[in-house]
C-alpha positions in Angstrom: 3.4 55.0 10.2 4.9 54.9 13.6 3.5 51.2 14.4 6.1 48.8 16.0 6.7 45.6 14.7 7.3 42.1 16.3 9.3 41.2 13.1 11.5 43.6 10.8 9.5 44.8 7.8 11.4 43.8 4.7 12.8 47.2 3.2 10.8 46.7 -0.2 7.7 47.8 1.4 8.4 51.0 0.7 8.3 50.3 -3.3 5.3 48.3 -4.1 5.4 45.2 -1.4 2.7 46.3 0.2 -1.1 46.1 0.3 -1.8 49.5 -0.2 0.0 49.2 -4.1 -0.8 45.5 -4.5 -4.2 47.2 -4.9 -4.1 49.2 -7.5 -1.9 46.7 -9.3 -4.2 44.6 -11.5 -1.7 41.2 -11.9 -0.3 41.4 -8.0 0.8 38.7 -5.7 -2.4 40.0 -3.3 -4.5 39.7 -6.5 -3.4 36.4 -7.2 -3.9 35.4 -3.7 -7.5 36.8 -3.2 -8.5 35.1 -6.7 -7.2 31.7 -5.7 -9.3 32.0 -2.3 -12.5 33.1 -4.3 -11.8 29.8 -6.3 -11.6 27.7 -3.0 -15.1 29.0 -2.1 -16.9 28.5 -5.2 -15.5 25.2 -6.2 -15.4 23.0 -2.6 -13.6 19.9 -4.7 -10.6 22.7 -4.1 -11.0 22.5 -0.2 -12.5 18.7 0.4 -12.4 17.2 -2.5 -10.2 13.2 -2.9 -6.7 13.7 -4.1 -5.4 11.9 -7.0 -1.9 12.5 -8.8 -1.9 12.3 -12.7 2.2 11.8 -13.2 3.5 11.2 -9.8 6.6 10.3 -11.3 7.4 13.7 -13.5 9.8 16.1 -11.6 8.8 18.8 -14.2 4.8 18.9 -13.7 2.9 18.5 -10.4 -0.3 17.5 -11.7 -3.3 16.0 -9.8 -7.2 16.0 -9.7 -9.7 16.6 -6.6 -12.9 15.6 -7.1 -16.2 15.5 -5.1 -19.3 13.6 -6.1 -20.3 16.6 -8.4 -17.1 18.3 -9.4 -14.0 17.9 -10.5 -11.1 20.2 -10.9 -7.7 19.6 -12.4 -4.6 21.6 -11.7 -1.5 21.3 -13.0 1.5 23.2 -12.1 5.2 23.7 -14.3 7.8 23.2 -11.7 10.6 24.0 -14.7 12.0 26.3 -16.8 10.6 24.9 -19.3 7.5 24.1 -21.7 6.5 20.9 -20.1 3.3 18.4 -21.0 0.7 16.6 -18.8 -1.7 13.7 -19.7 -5.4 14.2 -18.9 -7.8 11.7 -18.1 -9.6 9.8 -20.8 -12.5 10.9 -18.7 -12.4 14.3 -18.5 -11.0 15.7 -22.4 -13.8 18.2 -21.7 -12.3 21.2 -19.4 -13.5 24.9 -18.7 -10.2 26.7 -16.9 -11.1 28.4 -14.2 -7.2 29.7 -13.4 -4.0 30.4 -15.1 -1.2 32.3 -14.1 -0.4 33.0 -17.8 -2.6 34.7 -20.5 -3.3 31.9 -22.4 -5.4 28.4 -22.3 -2.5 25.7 -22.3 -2.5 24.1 -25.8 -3.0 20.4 -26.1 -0.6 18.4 -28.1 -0.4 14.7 -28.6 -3.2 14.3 -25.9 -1.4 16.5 -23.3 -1.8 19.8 -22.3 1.2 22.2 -22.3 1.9 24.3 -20.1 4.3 27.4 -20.5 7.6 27.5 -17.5 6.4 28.4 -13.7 2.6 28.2 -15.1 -0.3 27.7 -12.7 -3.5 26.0 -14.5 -6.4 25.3 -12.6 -9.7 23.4 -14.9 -12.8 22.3 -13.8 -14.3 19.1 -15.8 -17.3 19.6 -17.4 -18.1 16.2 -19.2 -19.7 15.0 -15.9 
């Protein structure tokens, strides 16, 4: 477009990397992005909420709650390649998801939720 860049533009611009396709592309990265900011503005326990980790000791799952006095979301995020579990909460079995970088809800199995490789959950409590 005859615009000078500070940085070099990485050559896949030219083939869907950029925001004019990301667009029209219903499951793209800018998609993704602009969902997961919509999410930060309608649920604030996102953004301010206290921070609590679930299984700080799993290498697999990075799972943790923020919660304000009214809300309460829960994400939980597959760092592996593979299926991998994560105990909820006695107090919050109850969960809407609100997020999900797969096309399915997570199964629950032996009181844990399973979540498929490189998944994204996010679930807000609703047994307040």
């Amino acid at each position: 477009a005859g615009v000078e860049t500070w940085l070099p533009a990485n050559q896949n611009y030219q083939v869907g990397v950029n925001v004019e396709d990301q667009l029209s592309i219903e499951e793209s990265l800018l998609k993704d992005y602009q969902e997961l900011l919509e999410l930060r503005r309608r649920y604030p326990a996102l953004i301010c909420g206290s921070f609590s980790w679930l299984q700080p000791e799993d290498k697999n799952i990075l799972a943790y709650i923020r919660e304000i006095e009214n809300q309460t979301c829960i994400i939980g995020i597959n760092m592996s390649q593979r299926k991998q579990g994560f105990s909820l909460p006695d107090q919050h079995k109850k969960l809407r998801l609100i997020y999900a970088t797969s096309h399915r809800t997570p199964a629950r199995k032996n009181g844990q939720l399973q979540l498929d490789p490189f998944s994204v959950v996010i679930f807000e409590a609703i047994d307040q």
